[in-house]
N, C-alpha and C positions, 0 to 999 in steps of 0.2 A: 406429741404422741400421747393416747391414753393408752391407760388396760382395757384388752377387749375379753380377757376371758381371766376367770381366777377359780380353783379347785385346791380342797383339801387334798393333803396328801400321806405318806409314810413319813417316819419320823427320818431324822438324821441323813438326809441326800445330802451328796460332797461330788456328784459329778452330772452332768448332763450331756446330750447329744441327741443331736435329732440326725435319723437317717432310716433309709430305707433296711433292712435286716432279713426280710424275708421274701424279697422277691415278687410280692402282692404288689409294685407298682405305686403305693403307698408308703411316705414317711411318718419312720413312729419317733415317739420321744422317747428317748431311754433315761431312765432313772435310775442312778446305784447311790447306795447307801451305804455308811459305817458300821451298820448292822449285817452287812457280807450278804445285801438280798437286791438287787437289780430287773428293775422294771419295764415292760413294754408297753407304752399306753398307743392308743388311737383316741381323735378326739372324735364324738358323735355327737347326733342331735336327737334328743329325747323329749319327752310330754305330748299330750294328748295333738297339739299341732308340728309335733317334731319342730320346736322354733327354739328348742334350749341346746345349747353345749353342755354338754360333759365329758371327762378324761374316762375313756372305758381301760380295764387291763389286759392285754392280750394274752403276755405271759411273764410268768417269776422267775427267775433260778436264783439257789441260794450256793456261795463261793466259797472257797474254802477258807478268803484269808479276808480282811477288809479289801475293797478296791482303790485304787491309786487315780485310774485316766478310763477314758473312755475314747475308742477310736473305732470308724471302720475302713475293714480293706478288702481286701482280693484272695479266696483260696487260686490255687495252680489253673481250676477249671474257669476263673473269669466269675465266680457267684463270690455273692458279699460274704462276709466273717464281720463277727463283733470284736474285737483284742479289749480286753480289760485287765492295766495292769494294777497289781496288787502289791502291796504293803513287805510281803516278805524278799526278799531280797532273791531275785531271779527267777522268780515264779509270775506266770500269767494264767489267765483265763481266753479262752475262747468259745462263741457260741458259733454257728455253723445258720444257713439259711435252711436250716430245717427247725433248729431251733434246741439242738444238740448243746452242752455243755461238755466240752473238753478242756483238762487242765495241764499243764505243758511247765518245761524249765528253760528258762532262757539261758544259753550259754552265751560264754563271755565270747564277744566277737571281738576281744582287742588280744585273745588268748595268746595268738602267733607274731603279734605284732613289737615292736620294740621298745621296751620300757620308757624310754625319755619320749617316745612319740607319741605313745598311750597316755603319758601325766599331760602333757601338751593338748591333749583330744579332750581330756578332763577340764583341762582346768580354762579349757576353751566355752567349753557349754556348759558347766555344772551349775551354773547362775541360773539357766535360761530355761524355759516352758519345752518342750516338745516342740519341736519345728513343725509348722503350718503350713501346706504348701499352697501359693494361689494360683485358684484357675486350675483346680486339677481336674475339673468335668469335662473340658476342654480341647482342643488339641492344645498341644504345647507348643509354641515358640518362646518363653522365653522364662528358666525355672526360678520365680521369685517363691522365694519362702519367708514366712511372718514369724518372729520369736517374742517372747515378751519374759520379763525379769518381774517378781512379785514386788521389789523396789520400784516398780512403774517405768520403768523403759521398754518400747517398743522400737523392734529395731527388722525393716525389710532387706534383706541379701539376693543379688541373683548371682547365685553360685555362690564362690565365696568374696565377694565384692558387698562391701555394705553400701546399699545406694541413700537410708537418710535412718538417722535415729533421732526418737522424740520421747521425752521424757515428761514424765505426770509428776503429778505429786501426792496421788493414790499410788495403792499397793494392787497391783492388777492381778487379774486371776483368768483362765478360762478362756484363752485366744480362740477366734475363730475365723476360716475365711469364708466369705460367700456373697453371693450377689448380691446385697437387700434389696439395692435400689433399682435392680432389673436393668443394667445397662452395659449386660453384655463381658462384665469384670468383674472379678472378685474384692470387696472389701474388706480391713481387717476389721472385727467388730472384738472389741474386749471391754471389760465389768472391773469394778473393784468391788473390794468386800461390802463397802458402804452405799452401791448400786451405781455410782457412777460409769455411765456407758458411756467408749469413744468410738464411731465409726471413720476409719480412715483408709480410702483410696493408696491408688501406687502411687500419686503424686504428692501424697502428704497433705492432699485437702483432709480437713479434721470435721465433724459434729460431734456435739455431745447432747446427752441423753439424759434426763437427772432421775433416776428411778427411786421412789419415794420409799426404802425398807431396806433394812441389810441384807445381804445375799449371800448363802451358801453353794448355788452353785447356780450355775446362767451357761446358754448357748444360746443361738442364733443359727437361722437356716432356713428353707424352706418347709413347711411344715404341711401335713394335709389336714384342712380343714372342712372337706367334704370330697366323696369320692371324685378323684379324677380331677381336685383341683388345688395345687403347693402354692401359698402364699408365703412370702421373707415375712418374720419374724423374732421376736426375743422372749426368750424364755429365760423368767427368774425362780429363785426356790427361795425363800425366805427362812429366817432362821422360826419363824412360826408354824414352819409346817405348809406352806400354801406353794402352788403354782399360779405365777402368772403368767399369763403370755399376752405379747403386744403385736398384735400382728396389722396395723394401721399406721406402716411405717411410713412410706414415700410422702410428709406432710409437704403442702407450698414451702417452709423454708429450706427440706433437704431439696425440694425439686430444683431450687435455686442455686444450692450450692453445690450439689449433684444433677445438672444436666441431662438429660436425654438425647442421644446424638440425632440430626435432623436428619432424616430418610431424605437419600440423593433422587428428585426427582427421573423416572424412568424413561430413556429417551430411545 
């Protein structure tokens, strides 16, 4: 894989995500920073033959505390929300698909719950990343979820059955689930600080990725790289201030190693 695209950027990003947010049918990259200010780019094509990329900004908000995670999900009405959680302890952010910032407090959901079962819930997950769900585009039959330890374990569960854990010897950051290689399945794609990328299937087939710069923060997704068309991708932030993105994933050796299942002839 090369880089196919690289852009200056704001100083100090610590989270990424690429997703749609505003309902334009368009995936944007969101950027947030330790400076409490969170970006929306679109990539476009500029110069006199429109043959150049660049990261254009859609829009800013600035938060009230540093940001923590980047995620999106569902208001009550079925429209996206951004959730960005933050540094102070019980407090989030929310943008709205209008483009609305609201700031909210997270109350403790383990409030009613029984002391030794709550230290148990803790001291169950407090190692682990944000649970990843894969395949949530999808219809569901079967709920695997991806976690990963910044000690470098990666470990997929369906339900609470752990079906394999694999262990690096990087300090991982920044899980993510999604198609890259277009075959109908989500993979996990996770970074270490040092740029080392692993993409690994439900089955524990592995690739690695060797990204040549230390990384502040990295996601993977499908991304729009012209209206009306999402290519899989990797997005890195380097500690210099730069975006890359690699969006020339599916190479001969992942096609190899990642398959494309053969269309049953129609009879």
């Amino acid at each position: 894989m090369k880089v196919s695209f690289s852009h200056r950027v704001i100083h100090n990003a610590n989270s990424a995500l690429i997703a749609d947010i505003d309902e334009d049918n368009e995936n944007e990259l969101i950027i947030a920073t330790s400076g409490r200010e969170v970006y929306a780019y679109k990539l476009v094509k500029v110069g006199k033959n429109k043959d150049v990329l660049c990261l254009e900004t859609k829009r800013r908000w600035v938060l009230p505390d540093k940001p923590s995670s980047l995620s999106k999900s569902m208001d009550s009405w079925g429209r996206p929300i951004l959730m960005i959680g933050q540094n102070s302890v019980g407090y989030y952010s929310i943008i709205d698909h209008r483009g609305n910032l609201i700031n909210r407090e997270l109350k403790n959901s383990f409030e009613s719950e029984d002391s030794e079962y709550r230290k148990g819930c803790i001291l169950e997950i407090k190692d682990f990343s944000r649970p990843t769900l894969l395949n949530a585009q999808k219809v569901q039959t079967r709920n695997l979820i991806a976690m990963v330890t910044l000690s470098g374990t990666v470990q997929l569960r369906e339900d609470q059955k752990i079906l394999w854990k694999q262990n690096f010897k990087e300090q991982l950051f920044c899980l993510n689930a999604c198609d890259l290689m277009e075959l109908e399945a989500d993979q996990v794609v996770v970074s270490s600080w040092e740029g080392t990328t692993y993409i690994i299937d439900e089955n524990q087939k592995t690739a690695v990725f060797h990204f040549e710069d230390q990384v502040c923060a990295f996601t993977a997704g499908r991304y729009s790289t012209a209206p009306n068309k999402q290519v899989p991708c990797l997005v890195y932030v380097t500690f210099h201030d730069e975006i890359i993105i690699v969006y020339d994933i599916y190479t001969p050796a992942l096609q190899q190693l990642f398959p494309k299942k053969k269309q049953e002839p129609k009879t």
